[in-house]
C-alpha positions in Angstrom: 31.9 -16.6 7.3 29.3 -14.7 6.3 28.9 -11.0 7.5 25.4 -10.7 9.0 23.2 -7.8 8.9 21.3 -6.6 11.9 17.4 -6.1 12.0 17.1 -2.3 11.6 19.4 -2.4 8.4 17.4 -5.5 6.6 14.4 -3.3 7.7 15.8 -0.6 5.8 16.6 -2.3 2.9 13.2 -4.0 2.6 11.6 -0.4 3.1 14.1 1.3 -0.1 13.5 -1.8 -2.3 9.8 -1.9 -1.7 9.8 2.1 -2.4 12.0 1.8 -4.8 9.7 -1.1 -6.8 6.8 1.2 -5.9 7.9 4.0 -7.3 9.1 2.9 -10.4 5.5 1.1 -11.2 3.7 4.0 -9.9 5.5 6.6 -12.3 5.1 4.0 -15.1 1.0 3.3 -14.5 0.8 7.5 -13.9 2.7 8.0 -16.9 0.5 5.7 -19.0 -3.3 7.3 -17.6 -1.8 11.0 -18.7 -1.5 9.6 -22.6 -5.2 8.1 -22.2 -6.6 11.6 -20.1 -10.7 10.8 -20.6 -10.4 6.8 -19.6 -13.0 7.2 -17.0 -10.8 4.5 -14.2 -7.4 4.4 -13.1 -5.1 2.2 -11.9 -2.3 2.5 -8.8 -0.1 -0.2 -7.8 0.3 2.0 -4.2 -2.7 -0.1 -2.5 -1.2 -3.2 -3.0 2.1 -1.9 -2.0 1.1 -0.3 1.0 -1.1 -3.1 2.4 1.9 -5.6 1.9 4.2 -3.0 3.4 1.6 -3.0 6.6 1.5 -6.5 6.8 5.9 -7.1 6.9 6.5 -4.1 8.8 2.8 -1.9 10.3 3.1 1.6 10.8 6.4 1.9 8.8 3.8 1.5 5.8 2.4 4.6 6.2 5.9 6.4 4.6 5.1 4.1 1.7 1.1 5.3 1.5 2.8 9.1 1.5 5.4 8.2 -0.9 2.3 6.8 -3.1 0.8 10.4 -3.2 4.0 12.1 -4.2 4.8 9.7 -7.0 1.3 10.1 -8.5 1.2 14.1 -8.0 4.7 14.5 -9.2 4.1 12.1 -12.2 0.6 14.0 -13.3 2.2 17.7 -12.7 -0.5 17.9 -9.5 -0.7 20.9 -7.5 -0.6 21.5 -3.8 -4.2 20.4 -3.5 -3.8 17.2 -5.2 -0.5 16.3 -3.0 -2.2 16.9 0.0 -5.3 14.9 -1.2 -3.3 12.4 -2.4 -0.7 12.2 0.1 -3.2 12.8 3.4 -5.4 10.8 1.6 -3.2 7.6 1.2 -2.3 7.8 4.8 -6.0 7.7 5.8 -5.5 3.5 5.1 -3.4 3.3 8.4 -6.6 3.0 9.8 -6.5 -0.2 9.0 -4.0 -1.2 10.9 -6.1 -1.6 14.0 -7.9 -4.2 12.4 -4.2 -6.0 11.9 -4.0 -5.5 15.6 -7.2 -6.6 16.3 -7.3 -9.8 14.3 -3.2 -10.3 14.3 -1.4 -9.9 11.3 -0.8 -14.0 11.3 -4.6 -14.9 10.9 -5.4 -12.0 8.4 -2.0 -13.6 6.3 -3.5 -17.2 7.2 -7.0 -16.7 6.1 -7.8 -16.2 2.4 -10.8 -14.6 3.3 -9.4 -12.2 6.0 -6.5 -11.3 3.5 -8.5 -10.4 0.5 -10.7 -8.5 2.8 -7.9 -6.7 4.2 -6.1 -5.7 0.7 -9.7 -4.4 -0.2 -10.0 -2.4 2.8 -6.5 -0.6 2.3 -7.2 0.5 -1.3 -11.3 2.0 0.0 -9.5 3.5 2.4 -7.1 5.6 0.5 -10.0 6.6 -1.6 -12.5 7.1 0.8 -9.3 9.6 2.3 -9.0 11.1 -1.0 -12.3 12.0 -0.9 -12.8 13.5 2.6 -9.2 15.3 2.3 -11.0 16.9 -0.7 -14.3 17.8 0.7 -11.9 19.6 3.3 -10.4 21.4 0.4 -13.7 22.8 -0.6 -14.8 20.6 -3.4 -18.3 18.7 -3.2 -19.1 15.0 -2.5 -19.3 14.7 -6.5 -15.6 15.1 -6.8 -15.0 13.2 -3.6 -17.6 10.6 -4.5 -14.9 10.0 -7.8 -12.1 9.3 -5.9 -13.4 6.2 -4.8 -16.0 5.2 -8.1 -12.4 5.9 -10.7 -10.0 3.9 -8.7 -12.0 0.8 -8.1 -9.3 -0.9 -10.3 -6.7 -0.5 -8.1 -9.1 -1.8 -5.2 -9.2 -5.1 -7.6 -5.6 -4.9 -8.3 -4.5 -4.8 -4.6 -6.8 -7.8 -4.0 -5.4 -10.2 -6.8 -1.5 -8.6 -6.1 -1.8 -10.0 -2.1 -3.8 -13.2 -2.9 -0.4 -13.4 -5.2 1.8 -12.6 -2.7 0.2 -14.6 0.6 1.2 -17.9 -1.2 5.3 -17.3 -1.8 6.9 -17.5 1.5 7.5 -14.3 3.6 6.0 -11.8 1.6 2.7 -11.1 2.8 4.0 -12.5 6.7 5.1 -9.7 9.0 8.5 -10.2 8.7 9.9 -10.2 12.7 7.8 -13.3 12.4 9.3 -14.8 9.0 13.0 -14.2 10.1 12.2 -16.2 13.3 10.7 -19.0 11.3 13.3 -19.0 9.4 15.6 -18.8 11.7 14.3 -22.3 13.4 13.8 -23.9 10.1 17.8 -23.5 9.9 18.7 -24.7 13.0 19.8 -21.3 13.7 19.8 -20.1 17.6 
């Protein structure tokens, strides 16, 4: 007989592996922009990740939209400035959570529409944090202003990784909900 796992600990281990593909595809994106320093866009797999990460699991996705920040900083050498910008700034997409709430996570994951929308909205926010964690810092709308104009890629990327990942089963489907269906579709009790 099988040894079951209970919900916290698949929980966890969804959380680590998720962080843990994160973070591996951050460093390597990061590492690639800082051999190409004048490209004037650039690319972070943390939007994606993070909006998927609300979707299975809500607030816990904010430690992934942190994580995000000190990947990137780390990577690039940042200072303090850039991991508070990038770190505060990331968690500035939990906003969006209340339009999870609002809607429910099931029709954003059911709609195409609502879902592309939604993956959109995760990456602007992060950059539209960036930015006002910066002007906070003393730097003017100009530099905040290119938070959001350099890292409309990832804004793309984030769209086409979730319209991906809301057609294989359970990964973009909050995932209380996906063990219960599953659960059924077993016969389990």
């Amino acid at each position: 007989m099988a040894r079951q796992i209970s919900f916290n600990q698949y929980r966890t281990v969804d959380l680590l592996f998720f962080s843990l593909i994160m973070t591996v595809c951050e460093a390597g994106v990061v590492k690639a922009a800082t051999a190409f320093p004048y490209q004037p866009y650039v690319l972070s797999v943390v939007p994606a990740v993070v909006c998927i990460m609300y979707m299975r699991w809500g607030v816990w996705g904010i430690f992934h939209a942190f994580l995000g920040g000190i990947v990137a900083c780390y990577i690039s050498n940042g200072n303090a400035a850039q991991y508070m910008i990038y770190c505060l700034g990331n968690v500035f997409s939990a906003v969006s959570l209340f339009l999870l709430m609002k809607l429910g996570k099931e029709d954003v994951r059911e709609s195409v529409v609502w879902s592309l929308l939604y993956a959109a909205l995760v990456a602007l926010l992060m950059q539209v944090g960036r930015g006002i964690v910066s002007m906070l810092l003393g730097n003017s709308f100009e530099v905040a202003l290119r938070f959001i104009l350099t890292d409309i890629l990832s804004g793309v990327f984030s769209v086409v990784v979730v319209w991906i990942c809301r057609r294989l089963d359970g990964v973009f489907e909050d995932q209380k909900t996906y063990l219960l269906r599953i659960n059924r579709e077993e016969g389990g009790s």
